[in-house]
C-alpha positions as CSV (number, residue, x, y, z in Angstrom):
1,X,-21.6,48.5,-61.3
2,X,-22.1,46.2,-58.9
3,X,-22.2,47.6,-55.2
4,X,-19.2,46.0,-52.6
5,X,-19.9,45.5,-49.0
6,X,-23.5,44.1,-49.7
7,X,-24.6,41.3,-47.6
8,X,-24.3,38.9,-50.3
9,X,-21.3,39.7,-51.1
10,X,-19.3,38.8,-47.5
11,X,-17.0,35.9,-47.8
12,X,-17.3,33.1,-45.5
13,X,-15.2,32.9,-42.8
14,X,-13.6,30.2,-41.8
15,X,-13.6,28.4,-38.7
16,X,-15.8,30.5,-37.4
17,X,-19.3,29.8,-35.3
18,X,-22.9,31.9,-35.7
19,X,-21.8,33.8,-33.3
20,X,-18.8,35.2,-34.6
21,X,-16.2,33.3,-32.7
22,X,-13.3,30.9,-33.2
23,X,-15.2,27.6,-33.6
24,X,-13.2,24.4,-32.2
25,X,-12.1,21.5,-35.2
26,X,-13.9,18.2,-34.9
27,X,-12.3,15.2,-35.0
28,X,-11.9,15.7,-38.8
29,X,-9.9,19.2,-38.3
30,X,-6.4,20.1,-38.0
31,X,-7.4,20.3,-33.5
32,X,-8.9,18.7,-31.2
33,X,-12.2,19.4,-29.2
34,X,-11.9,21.0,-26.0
35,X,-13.7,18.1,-23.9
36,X,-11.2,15.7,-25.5
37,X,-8.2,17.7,-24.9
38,X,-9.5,18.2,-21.1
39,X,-9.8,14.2,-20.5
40,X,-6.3,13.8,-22.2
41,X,-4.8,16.2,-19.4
42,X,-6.6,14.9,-16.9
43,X,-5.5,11.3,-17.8
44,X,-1.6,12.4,-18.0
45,X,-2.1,14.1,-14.6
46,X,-3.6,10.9,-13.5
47,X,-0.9,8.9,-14.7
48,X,1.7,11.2,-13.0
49,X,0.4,11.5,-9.8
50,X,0.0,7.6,-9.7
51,X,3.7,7.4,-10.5
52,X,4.6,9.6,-8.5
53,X,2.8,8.6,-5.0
54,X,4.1,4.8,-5.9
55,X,7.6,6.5,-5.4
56,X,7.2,8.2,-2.4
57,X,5.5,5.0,-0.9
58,X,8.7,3.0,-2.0
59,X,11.2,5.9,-1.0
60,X,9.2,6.1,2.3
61,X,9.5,2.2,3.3
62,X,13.0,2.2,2.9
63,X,13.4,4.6,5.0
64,X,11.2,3.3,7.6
65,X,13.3,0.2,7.2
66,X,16.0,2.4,8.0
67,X,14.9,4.2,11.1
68,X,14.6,7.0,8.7
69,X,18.5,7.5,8.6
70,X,18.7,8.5,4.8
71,X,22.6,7.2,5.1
72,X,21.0,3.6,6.2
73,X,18.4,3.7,3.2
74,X,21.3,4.1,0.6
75,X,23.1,1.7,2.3
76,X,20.2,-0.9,1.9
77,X,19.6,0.1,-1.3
78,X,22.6,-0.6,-2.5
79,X,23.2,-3.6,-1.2
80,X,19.7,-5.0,-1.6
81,X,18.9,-3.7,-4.6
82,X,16.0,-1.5,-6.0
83,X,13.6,-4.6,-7.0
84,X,13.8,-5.9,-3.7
85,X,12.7,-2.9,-1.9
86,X,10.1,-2.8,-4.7
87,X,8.9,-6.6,-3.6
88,X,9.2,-6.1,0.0
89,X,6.4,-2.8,-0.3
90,X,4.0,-4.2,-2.5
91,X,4.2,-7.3,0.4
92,X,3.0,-5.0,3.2
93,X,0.6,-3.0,1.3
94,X,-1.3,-6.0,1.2
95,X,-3.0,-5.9,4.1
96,X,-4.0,-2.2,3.8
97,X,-5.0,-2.6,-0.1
98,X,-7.4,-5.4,1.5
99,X,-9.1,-3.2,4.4
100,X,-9.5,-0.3,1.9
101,X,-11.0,-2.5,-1.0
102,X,-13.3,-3.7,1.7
103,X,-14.4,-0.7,3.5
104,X,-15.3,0.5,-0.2
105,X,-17.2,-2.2,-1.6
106,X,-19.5,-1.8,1.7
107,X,-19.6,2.1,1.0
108,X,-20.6,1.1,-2.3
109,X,-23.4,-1.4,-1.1
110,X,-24.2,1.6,1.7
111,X,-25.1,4.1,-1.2
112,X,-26.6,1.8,-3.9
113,X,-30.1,2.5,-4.7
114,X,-31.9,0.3,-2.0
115,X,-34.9,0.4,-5.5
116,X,-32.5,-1.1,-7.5
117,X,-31.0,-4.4,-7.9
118,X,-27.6,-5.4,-9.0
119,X,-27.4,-7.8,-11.8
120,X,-26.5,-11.4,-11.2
121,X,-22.9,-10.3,-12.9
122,X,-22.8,-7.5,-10.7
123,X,-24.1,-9.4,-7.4
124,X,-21.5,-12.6,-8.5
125,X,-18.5,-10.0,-8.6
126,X,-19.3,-8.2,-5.6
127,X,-19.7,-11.2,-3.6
128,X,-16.9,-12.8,-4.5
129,X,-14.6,-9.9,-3.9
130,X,-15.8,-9.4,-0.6
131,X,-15.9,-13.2,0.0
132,X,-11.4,-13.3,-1.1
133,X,-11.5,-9.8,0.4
134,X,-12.1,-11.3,3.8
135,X,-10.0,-14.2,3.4
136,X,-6.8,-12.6,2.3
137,X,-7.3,-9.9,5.1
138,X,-7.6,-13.3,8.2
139,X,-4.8,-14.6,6.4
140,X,-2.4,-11.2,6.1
141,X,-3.7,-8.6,8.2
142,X,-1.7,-8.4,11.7
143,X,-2.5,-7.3,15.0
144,X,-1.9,-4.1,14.7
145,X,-4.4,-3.5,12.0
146,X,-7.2,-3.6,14.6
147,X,-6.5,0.6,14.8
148,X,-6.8,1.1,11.2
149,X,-10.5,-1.3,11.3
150,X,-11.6,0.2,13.7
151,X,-11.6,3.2,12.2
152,X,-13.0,2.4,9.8
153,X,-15.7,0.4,11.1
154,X,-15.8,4.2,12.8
155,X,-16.4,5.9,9.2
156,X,-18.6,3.2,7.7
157,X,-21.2,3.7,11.3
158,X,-20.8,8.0,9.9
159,X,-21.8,7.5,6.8
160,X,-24.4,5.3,7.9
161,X,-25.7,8.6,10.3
162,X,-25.6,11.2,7.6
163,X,-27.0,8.5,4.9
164,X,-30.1,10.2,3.5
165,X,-28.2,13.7,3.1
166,X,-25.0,12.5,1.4
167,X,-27.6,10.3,-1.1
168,X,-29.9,13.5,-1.5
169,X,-27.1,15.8,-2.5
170,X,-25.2,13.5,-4.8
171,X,-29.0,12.4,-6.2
172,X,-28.9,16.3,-6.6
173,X,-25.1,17.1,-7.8
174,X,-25.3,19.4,-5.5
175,X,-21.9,21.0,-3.9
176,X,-22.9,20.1,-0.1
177,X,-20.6,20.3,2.8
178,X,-21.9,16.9,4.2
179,X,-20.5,15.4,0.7
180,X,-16.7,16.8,0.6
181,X,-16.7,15.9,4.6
182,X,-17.2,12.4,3.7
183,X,-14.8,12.4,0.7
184,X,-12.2,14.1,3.2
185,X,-12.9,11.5,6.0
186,X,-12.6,8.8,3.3
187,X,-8.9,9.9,2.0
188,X,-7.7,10.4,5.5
189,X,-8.5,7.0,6.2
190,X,-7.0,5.6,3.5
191,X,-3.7,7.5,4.0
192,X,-3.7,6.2,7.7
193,X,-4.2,2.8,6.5
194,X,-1.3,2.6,4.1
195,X,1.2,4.6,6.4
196,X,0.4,1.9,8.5
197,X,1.7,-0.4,5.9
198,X,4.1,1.4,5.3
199,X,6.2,2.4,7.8
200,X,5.0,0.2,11.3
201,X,5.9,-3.0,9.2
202,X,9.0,-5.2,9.6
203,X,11.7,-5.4,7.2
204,X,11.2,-7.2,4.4
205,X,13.9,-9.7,5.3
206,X,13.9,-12.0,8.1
207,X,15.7,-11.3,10.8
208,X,18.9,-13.5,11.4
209,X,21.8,-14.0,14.4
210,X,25.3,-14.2,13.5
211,X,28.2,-15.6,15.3
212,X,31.6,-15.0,13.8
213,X,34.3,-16.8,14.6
214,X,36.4,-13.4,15.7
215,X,33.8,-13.6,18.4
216,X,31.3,-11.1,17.5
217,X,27.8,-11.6,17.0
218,X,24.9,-9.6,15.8
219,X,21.6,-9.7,15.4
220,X,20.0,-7.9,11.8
221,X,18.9,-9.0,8.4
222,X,21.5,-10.2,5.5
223,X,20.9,-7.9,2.7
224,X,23.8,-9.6,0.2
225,X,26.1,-12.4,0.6
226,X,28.7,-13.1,-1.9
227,X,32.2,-15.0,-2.2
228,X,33.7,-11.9,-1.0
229,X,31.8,-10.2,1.7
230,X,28.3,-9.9,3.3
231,X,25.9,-6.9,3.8
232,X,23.9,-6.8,7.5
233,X,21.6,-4.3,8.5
234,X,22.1,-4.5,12.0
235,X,18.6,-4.8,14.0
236,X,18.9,-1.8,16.7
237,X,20.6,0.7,15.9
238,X,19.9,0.5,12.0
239,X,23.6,0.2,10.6
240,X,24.6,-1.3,7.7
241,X,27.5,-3.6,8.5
242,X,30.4,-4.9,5.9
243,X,32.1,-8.2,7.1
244,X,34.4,-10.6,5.0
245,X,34.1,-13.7,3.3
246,X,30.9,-15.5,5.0
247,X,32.8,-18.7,4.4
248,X,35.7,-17.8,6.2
249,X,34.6,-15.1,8.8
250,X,31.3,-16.8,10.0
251,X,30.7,-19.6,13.0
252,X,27.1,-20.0,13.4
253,X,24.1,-18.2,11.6
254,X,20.4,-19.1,13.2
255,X,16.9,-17.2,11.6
256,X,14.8,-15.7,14.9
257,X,11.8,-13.5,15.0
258,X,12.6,-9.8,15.8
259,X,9.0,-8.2,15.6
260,X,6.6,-8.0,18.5
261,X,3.6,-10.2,18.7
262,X,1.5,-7.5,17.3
263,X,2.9,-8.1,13.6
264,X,1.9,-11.7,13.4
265,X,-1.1,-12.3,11.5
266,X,-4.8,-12.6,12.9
267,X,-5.2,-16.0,12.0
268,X,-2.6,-17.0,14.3
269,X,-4.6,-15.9,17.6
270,X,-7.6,-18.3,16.8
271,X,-6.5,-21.3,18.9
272,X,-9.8,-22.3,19.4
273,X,-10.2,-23.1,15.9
274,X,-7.2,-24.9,14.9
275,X,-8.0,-27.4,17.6
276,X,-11.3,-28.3,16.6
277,X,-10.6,-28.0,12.3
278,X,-7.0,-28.8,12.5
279,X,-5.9,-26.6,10.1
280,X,-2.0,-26.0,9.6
281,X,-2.5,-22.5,8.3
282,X,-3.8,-21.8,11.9
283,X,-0.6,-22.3,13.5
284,X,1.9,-21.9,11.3
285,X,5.6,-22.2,12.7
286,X,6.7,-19.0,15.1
287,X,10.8,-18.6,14.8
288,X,12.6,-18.1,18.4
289,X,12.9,-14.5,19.8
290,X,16.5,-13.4,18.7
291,X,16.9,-11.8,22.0
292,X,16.1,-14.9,24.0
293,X,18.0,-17.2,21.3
294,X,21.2,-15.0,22.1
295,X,20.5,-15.6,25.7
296,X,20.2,-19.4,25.6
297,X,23.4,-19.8,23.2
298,X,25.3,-17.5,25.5
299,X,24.4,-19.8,28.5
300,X,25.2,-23.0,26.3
301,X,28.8,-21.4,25.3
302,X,29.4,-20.6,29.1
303,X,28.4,-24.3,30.4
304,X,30.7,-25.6,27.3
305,X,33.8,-24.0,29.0
């Protein structure tokens, strides 16, 4: 007879590794391998978080248009319309996307094995990002961004310091303390450059006086103008205003400039230049102060009399 629970006689068990555990399916099997399952998680996360922060950076310049009055920011939205708000914060995370891209490629060039050579590919790309890098940053970046620079001109001059220990550790994959303070530097820096973005910059509109023929003027930005009635966000306080017809209810309607100096661009300080290459982009056309415009059409009205 023959004799059960012999060696020979076991029966195989499936799915099952030398050491007697659960073994994962290939490609070929009914699952998937656990690395593969780890990236695809990691990618969905990735994909959420991304859609999620480019909310909160939209939700959070409309209410910085608003004076962060969340009655204002439905108001805009409203009358504006979502894809305007959309434009008006990809348009002032321009500069900030610049500084950041900048400030990494030199971190990048900072850490890169002095031994080692880029490729001509690699060396024609970094170049030339740098190169449009700096020119989009003279031709966007405002005043005001001097703070966010010189931080990071700050950061960059760390890094620089602690050089040969970041480079040992990551050389190493060591977990050092050095490392996750420069990565922690490196984030904060790039929040306080968007924020800056973000919330210090003007509305997206430009700013415009209105004289009705009532009598009443303000000063604010037109967010919608039809047959039957006009949207203005008034400048100060933030107040979303409903008139009538524009046709009918409005005198006199003049565009001014209602930001400080500090928001124009950098290339509009270099005065020195422009007279010497006489280049138009160097002094582009400044609109009159709305406060001063009032003023001088006040004064006007008053001598008409």
């Amino acid at each position: 007879m023959p004799v059960s629970g012999n060696a020979d006689s076991q029966p195989a068990v499936s799915g099952s590794n030398g050491d007697g555990q659960p073994a994962e399916d290939g490609p070929n099997g009914h699952g998937q391998p656990a690395e593969d399952r780890h990236l695809k998680w990691e990618i969905s996360l990735g994909a959420l978080a991304v859609g999620v922060a480019s909310t909160v950076l939209v939700a959070l310049r409309l209410l910085s248009v608003a004076d962060f009055n969340p009655a204002t920011a439905y108001g805009i939205i409203q009358s504006s319309g979502t894809a305007n708000v959309i434009i008006g914060t990809v348009i002032s995370l321009i500069p900030s996307i610049a500084i950041i891209t900048a400030s990494g490629l030199i971190v990048y060039l900072v850490f890169y094995p002095r031994d080692t050579k880029l490729s001509p590919a690699a060396e024609l790309a970094v170049w030339t990002s740098m190169s449009m890098l700096v020119l989009i940053a003279l031709l966007t970046i405002a005043l005001r961004y001097l703070i966010a620079i010189g931080l990071w001109m700050l950061f960059i001059l760390i890094l620089l310091k602690f050089r040969g220990d970041i480079k040992e550790a990551l050389d190493r994959h060591a977990d050092s303390r050095t490392v996750r303070n420069a990565a922690r530097g490196f984030g904060f820096i790039i929040a306080v450059t968007v924020i800056f973005g973000i919330v210090l910059s003007p509305p997206w509109m430009p700013s415009e006086y209105l004289v009705f023929k009532n009598g009443q003027s303000v000063t604010g930005y037109v967010l919608n103008e039809t047959q039957t009635g006009m949207a203005v966000l008034q400048a100060s306080p933030r107040e979303v205003l409903y008139y009538g017809d524009p046709r009918s209810s409005l005198q006199e309607e003049y565009v001014c400039s209602n930001v400080p100096r500090g928001d124009y661009p950098l290339v509009n300080y270099f005065s020195y230049l422009h007279l010497h290459l006489h280049l138009q982009v160097l002094n582009p056309a400044h609109y009159d102060n709305c406060a001063n415009m009032k003023q001088v059409l006040a004064e006007q009205a008053a001598d008409g009399r």
